[in-house]
C-alpha positions as CSV (number, residue, x, y, z in Angstrom):
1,X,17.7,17.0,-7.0
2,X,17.4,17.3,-3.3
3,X,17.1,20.9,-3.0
4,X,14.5,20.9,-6.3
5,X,12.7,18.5,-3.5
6,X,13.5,20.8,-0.7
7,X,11.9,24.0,-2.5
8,X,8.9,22.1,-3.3
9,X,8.1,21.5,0.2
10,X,8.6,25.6,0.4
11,X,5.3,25.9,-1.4
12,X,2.3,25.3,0.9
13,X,-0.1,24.2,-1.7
14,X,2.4,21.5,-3.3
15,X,3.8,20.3,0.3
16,X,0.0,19.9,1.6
17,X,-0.3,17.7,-1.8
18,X,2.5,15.8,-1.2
19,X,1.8,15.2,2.3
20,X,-2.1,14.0,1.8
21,X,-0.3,11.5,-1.0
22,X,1.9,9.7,1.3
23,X,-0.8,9.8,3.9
24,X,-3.2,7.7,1.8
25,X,0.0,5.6,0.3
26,X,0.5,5.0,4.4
27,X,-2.9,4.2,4.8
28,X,-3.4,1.8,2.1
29,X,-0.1,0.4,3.1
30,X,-1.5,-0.5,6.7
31,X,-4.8,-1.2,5.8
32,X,-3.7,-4.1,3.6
33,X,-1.9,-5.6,6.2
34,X,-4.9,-6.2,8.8
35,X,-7.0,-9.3,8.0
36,X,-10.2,-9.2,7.1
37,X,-12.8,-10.8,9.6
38,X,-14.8,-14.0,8.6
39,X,-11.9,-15.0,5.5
40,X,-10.4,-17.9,5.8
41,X,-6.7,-17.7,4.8
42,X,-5.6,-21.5,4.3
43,X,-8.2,-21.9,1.8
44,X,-7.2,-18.8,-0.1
45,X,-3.9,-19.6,-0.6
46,X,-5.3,-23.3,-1.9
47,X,-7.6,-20.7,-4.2
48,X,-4.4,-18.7,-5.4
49,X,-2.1,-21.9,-5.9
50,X,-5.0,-24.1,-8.0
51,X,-5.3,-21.2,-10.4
52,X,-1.7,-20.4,-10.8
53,X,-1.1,-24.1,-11.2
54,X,0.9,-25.5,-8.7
55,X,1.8,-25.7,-5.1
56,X,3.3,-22.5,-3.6
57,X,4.5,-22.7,0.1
């Protein structure tokens, strides 16, 4: 399995592909992460835990 991995990275086109893929996985990954200005977080949880049901935290 590794070196079907390895030889796909041999091929330009596909190793480009595969590189712009984890790029925007990275991307999303850190974007996710920073807050959002103007959001207040306390009363989003409150929002997520009344409409699950119960308290979380």
């Amino acid at each position: 399995m590794l070196s079907a991995f390895i030889s796909s990275l041999r091929t330009v086109d596909l190793r480009r592909k595969i590189l712009f893929t984890l790029g925007i996985v990275i991307l999303y990954r850190v974007g996710a992460s920073i807050p959002s200005p103007g959001v207040n977080y306390p009363n989003v949880q409150q929002c997520i835990a009344e409409v699950s049901g119960g308290e979380s935290g």
